[in-house]
Backbone atoms as SQL, in Angstrom:
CREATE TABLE atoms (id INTEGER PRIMARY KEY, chain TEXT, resi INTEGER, resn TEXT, atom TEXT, x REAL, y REAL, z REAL);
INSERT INTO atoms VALUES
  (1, 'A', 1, 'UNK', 'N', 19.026, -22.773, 35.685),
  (2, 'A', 1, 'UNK', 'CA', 18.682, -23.486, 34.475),
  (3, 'A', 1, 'UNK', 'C', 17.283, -23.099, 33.999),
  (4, 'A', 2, 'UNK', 'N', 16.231, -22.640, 34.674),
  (5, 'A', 2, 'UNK', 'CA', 14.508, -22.467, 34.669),
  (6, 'A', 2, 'UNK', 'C', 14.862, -21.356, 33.668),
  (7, 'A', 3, 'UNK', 'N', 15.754, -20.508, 34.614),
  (8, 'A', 3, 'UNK', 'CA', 15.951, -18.287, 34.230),
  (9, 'A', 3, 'UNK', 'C', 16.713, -18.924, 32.557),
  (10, 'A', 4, 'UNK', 'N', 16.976, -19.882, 32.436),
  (11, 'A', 4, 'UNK', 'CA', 17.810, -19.765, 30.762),
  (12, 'A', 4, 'UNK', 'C', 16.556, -20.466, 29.830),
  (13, 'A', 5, 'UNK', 'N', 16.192, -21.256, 30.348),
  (14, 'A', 5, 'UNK', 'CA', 14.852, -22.052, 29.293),
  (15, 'A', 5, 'UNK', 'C', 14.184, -20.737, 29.043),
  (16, 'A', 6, 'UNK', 'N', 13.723, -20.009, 30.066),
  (17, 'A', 6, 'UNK', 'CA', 12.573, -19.309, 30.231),
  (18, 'A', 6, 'UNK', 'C', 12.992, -17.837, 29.292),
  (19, 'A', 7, 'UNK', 'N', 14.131, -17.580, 29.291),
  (20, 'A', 7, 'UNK', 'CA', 14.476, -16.423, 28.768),
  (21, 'A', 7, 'UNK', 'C', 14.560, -16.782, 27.004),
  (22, 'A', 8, 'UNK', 'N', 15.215, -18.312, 26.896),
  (23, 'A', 8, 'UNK', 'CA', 15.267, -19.198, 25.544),
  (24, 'A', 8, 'UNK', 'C', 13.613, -19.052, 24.719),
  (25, 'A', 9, 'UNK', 'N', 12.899, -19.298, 25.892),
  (26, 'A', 9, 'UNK', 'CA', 11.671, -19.375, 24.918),
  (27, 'A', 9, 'UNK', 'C', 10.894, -18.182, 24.699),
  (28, 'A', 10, 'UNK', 'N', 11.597, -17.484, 25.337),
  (29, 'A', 10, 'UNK', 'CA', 10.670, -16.078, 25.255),
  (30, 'A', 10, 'UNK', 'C', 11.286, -15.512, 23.816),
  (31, 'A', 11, 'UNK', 'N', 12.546, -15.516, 23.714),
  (32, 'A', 11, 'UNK', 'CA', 13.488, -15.124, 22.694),
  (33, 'A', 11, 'UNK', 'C', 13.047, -15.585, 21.522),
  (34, 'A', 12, 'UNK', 'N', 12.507, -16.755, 21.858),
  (35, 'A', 12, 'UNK', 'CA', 12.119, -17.529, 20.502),
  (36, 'A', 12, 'UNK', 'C', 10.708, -17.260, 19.885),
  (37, 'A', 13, 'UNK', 'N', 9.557, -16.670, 20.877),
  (38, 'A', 13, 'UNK', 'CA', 8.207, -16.567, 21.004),
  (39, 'A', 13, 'UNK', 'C', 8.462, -14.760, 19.974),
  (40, 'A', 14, 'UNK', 'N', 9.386, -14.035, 20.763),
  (41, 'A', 14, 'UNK', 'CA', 9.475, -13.086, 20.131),
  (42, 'A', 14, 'UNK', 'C', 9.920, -12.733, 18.836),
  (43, 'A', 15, 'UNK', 'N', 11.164, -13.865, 18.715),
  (44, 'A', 15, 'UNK', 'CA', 11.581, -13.669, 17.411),
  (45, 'A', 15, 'UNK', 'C', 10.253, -13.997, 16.001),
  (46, 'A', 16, 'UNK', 'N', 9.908, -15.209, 16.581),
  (47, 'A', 16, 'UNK', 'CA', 8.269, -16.108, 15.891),
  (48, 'A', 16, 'UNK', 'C', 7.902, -14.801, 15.440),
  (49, 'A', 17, 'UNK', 'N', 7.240, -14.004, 16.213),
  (50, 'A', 17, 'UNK', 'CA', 6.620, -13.181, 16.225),
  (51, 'A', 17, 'UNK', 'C', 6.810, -11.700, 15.347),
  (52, 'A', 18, 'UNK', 'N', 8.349, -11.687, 15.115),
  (53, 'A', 18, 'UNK', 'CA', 8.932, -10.680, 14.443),
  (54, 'A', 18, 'UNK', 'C', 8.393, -10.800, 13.212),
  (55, 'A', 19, 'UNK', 'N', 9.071, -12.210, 12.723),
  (56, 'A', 19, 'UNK', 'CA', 9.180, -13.177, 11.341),
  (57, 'A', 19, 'UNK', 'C', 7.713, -12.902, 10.681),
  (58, 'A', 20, 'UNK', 'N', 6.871, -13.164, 11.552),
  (59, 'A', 20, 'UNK', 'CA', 5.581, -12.919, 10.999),
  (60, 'A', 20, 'UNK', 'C', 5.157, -11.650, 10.453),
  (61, 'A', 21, 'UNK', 'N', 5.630, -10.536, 11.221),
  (62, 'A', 21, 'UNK', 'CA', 5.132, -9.395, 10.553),
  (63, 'A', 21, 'UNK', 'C', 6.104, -8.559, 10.227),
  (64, 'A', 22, 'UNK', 'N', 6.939, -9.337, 9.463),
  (65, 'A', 22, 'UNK', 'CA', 8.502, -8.572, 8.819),
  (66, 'A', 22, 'UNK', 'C', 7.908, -8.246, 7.745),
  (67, 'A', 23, 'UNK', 'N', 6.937, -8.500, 6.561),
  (68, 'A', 23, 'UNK', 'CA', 6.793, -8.028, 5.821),
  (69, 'A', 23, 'UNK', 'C', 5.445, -6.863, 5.426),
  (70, 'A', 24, 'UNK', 'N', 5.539, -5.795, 5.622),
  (71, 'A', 24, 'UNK', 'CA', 4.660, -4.825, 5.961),
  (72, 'A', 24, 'UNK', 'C', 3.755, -4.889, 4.780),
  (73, 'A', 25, 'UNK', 'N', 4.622, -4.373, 3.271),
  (74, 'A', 25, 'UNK', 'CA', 4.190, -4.377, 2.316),
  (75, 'A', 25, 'UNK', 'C', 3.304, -2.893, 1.818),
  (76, 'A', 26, 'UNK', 'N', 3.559, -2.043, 2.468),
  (77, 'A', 26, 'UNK', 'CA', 2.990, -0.895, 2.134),
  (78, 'A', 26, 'UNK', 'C', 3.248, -0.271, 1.467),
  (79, 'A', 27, 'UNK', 'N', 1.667, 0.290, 0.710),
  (80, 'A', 27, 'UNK', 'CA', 1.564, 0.805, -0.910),
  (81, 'A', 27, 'UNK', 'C', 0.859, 2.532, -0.520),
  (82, 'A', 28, 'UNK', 'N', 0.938, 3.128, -1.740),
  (83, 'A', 28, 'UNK', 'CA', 0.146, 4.297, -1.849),
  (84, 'A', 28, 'UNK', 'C', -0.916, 3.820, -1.873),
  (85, 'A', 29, 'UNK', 'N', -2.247, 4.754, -1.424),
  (86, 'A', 29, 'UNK', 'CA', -3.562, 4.325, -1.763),
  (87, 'A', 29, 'UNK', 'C', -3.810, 4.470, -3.370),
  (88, 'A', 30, 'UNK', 'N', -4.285, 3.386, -4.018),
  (89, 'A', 30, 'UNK', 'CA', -4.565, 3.301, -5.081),
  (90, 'A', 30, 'UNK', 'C', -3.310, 2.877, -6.190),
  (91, 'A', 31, 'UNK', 'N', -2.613, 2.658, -5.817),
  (92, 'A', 31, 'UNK', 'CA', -1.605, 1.894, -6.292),
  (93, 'A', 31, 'UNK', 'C', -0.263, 2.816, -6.719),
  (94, 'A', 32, 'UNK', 'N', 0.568, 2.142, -7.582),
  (95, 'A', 32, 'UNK', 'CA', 1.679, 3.147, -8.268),
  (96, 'A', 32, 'UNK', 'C', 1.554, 3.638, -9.324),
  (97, 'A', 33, 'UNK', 'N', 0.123, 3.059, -10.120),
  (98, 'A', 33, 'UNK', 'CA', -0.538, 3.717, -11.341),
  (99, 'A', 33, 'UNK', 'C', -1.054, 5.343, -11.460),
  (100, 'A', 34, 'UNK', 'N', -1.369, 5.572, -9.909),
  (101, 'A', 34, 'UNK', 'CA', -2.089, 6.488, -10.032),
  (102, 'A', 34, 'UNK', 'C', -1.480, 7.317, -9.082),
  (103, 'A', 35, 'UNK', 'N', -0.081, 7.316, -8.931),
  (104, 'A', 35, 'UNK', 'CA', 1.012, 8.045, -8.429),
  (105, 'A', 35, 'UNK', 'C', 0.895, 10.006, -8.890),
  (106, 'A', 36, 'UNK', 'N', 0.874, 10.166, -10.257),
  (107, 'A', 36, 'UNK', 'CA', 1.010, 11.041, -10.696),
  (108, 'A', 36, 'UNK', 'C', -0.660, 12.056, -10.447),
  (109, 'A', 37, 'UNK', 'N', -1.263, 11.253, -10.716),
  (110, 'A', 37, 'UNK', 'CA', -2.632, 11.907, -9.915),
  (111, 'A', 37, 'UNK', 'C', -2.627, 12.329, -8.669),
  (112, 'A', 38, 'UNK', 'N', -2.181, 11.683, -7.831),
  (113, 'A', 38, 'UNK', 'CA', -2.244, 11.469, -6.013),
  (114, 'A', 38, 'UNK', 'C', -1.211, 12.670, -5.767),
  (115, 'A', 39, 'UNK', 'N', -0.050, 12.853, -6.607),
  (116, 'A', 39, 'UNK', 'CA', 0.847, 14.371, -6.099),
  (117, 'A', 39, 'UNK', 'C', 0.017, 15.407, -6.962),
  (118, 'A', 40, 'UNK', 'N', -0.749, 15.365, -8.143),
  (119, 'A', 40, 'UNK', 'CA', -1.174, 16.462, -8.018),
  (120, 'A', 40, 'UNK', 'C', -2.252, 16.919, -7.512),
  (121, 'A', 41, 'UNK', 'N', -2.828, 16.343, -6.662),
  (122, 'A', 41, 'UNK', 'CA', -3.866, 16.478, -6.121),
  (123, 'A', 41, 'UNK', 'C', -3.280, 16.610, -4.276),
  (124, 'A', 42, 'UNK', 'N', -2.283, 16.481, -4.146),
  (125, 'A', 42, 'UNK', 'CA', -1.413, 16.632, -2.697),
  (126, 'A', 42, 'UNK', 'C', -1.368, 17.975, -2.143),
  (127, 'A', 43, 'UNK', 'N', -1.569, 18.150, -0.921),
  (128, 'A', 43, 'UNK', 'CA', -1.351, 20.100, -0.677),
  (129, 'A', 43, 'UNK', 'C', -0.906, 19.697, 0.594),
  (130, 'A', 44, 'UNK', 'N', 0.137, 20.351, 1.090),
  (131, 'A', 44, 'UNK', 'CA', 0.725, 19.828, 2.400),
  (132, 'A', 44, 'UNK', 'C', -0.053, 20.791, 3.752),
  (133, 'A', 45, 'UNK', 'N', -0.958, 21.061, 3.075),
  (134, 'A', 45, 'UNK', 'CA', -1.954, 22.065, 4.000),
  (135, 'A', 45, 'UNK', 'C', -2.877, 21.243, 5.088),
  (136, 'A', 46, 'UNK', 'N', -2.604, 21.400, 6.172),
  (137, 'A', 46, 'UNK', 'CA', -3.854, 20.493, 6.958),
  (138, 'A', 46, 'UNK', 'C', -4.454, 21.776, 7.955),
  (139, 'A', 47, 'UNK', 'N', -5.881, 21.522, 7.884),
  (140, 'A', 47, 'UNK', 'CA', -6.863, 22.203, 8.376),
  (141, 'A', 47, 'UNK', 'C', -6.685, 21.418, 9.891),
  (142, 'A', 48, 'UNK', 'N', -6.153, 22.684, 11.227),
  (143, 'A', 48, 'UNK', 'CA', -5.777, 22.356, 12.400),
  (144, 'A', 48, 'UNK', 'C', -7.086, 22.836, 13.385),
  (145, 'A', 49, 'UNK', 'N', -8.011, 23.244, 12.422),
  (146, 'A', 49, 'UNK', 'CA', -9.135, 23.981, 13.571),
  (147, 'A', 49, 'UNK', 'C', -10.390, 24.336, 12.619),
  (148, 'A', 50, 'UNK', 'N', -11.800, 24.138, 13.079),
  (149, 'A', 50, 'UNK', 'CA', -12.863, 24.745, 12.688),
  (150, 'A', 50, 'UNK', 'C', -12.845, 26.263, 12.678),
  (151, 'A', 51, 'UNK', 'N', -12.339, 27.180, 13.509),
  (152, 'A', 51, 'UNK', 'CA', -12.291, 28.604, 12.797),
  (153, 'A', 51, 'UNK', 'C', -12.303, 29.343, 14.060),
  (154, 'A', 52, 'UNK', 'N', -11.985, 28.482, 15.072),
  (155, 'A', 52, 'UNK', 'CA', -12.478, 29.337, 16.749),
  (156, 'A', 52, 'UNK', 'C', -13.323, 28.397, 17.696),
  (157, 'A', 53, 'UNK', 'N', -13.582, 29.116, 18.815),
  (158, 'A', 53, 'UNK', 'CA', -14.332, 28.497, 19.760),
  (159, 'A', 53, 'UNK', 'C', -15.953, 28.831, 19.215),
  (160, 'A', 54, 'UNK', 'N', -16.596, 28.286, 18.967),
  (161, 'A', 54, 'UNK', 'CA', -17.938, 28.463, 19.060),
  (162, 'A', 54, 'UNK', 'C', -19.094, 28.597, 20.418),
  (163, 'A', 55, 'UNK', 'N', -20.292, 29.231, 20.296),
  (164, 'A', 55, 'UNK', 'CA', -20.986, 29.306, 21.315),
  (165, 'A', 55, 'UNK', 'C', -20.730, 27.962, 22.306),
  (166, 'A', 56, 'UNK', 'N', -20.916, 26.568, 21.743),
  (167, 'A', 56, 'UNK', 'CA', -21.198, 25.529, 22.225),
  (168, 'A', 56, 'UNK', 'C', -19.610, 24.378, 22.669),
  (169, 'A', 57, 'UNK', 'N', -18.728, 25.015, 21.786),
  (170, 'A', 57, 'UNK', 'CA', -17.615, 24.155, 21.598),
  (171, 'A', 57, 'UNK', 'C', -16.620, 24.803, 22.078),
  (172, 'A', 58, 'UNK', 'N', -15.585, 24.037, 22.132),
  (173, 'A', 58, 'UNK', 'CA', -13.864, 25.008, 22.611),
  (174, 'A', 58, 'UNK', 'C', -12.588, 24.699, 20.918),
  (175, 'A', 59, 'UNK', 'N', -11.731, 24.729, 21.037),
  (176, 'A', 59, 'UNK', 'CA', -10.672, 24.798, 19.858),
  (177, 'A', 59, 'UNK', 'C', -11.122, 23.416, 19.468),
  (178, 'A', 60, 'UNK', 'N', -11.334, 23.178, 18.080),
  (179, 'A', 60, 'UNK', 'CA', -10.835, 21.798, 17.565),
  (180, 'A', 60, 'UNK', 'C', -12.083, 20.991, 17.441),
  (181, 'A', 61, 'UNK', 'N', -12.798, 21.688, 17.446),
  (182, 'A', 61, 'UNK', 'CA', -14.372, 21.164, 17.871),
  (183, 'A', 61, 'UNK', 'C', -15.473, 21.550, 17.456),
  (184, 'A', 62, 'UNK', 'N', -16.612, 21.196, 16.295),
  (185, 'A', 62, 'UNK', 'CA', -17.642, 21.542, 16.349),
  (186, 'A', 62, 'UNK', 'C', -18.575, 21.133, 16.718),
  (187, 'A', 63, 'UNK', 'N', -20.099, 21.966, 16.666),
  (188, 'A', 63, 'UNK', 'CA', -20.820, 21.226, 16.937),
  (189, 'A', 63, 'UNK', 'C', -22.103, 20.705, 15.930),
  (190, 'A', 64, 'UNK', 'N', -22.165, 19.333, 16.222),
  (191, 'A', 64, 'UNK', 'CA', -23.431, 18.233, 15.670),
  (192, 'A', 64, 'UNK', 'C', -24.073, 17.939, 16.185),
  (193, 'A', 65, 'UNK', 'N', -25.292, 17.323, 15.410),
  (194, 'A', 65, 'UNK', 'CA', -26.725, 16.899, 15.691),
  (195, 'A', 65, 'UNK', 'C', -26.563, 15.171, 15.057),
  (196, 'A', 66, 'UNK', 'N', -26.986, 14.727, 16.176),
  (197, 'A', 66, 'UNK', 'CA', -27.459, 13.349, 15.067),
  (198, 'A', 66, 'UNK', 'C', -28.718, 13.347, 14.917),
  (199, 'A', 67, 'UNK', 'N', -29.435, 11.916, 14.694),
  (200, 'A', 67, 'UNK', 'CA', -30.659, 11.865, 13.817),
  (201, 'A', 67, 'UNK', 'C', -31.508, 11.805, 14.844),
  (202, 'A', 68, 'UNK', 'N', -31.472, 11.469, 16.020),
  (203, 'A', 68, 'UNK', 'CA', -32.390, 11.296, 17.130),
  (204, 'A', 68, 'UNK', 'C', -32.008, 12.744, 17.746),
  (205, 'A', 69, 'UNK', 'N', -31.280, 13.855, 17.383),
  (206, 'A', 69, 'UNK', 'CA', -31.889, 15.114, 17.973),
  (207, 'A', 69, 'UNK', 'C', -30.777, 15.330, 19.140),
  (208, 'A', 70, 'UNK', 'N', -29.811, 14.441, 19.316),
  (209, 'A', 70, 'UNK', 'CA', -29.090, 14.700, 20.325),
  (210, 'A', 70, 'UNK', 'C', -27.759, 15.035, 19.730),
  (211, 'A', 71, 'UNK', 'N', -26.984, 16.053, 20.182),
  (212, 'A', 71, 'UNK', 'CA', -25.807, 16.823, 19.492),
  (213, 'A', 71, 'UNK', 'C', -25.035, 17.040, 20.940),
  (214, 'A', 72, 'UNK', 'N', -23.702, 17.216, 19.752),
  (215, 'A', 72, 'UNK', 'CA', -22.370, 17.251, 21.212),
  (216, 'A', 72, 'UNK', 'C', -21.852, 17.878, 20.431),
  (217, 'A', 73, 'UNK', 'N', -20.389, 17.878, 20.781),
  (218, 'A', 73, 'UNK', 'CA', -18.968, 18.676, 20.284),
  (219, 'A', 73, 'UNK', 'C', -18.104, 17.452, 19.496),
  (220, 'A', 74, 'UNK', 'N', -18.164, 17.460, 17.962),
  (221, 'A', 74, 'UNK', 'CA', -17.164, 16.478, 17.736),
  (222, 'A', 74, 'UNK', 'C', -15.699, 17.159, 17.296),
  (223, 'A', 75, 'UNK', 'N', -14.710, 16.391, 16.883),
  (224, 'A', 75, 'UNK', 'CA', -13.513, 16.537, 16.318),
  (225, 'A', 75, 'UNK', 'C', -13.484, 17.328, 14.819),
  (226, 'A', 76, 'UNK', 'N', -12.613, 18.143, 14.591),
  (227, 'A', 76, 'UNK', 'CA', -13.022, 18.521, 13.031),
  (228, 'A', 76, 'UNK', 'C', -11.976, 17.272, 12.474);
């Protein structure tokens, strides 16, 4: 009888939980006004790499300085 409450309320905690974020609601950035702008300005091109390994870095990686002088390898 515990294993059926217990499975009952979980069912119910989860469903709660569905209900709440059933509605996503997701938009283009900038709305549907500005639809026709946003494809022509679209290029299905994505830049997968800075251009090579550099002295300091390996694939996928360059390198920066911040303002206090200390620099690493970030993400491109």
């Amino acid at each position: 009888m515990r294993k059926l409450m217990l499975m009952l309320a979980a069912t119910a905690a989860i469903l709660f939980a569905g209900a709440l974020t059933w509605n996503a609601q997701a938009s283009v950035t900038g709305g549907s006004g500005n639809l026709a702008i946003t494809a022509k300005n679209f290029t299905p091109i994505i830049k997968t790499a800075c251009g090579g390994p550099g002295a300091h870095c390996r694939w996928g990686r360059h390198w920066v300085c911040g303002p206090m002088g200390r620099c690493w390898c970030a993400p491109c």
